[in-house]
Every structure is written in C-alpha cells, then in structure tokens.
C-alpha positions in Angstrom: 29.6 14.2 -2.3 26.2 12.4 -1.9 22.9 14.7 -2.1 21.7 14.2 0.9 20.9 16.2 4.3 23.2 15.8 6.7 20.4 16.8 9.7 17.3 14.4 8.4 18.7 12.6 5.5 16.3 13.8 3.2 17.7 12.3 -0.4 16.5 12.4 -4.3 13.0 11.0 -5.1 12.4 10.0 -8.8 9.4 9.5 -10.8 8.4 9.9 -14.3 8.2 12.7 -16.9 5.2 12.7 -18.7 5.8 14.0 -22.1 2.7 15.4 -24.0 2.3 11.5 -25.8 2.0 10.4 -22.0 5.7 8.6 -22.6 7.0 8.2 -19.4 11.2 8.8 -18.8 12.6 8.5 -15.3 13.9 11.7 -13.6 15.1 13.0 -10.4 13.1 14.9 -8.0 16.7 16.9 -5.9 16.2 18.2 -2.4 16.2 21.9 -2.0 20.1 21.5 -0.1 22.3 24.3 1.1 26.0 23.7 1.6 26.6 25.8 5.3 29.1 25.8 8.2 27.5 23.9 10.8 28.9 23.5 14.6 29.6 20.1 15.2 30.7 18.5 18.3 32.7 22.1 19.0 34.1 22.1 15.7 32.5 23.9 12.6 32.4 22.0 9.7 30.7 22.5 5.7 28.0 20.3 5.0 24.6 19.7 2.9 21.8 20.8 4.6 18.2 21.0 3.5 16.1 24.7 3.7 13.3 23.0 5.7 16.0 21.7 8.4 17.4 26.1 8.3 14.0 27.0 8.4 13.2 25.0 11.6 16.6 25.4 13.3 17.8 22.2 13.9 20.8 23.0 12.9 23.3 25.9 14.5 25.3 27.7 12.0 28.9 28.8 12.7 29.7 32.5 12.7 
C-alpha cells in the first residue's frame, strides 16, 4: 500500500543527506501515518492516516 494520507494526501518528500564531506545522497522524508478504522460512507474501513489529520479531527474513527 502507497504512503500516503488517505484524508489530505500528504505523501514522501525527499531531499538530500548531507554527510560530514557535504556529499549529498537522496533520502526520504515519510509522513508521520497511522493505519486506523475510519467510518466511511456508513461502512468502517482501515486506512493510512496522518497524526496532523487525528489531531484536527477530520477524520471520525470507528468504535
């Protein structure tokens, strides 16, 4: 499954690690993503969802 938010489709960012000789290799930056039961359309379902998304409730969670 892709790494994305379901609610705001926040994905990966990459950049560059800087070693110490300032060499630059490509790496990831990963979204902060939580996999929860969400109600969807009646139905609860399990999907990727970021912590800033949780925090500010646009999502419901299924009990």
């Amino acid at each position: 499954m892709a790494k994305v938010c379901h609610s705001c489709g926040k994905k990966p960012a990459f950049g560059n690690s800087r070693s110490h000789s300032m060499v630059a290799t490509r790496r990831r930056f990963d979204p902060n993503l939580q996999k929860v039961r969400i109600q969807d359309g009646g139905r609860s379902r399990r999907v990727y969802v970021c912590t800033r998304c949780l925090k500010s409730n646009k999502v419901t969670k299924a009990v």
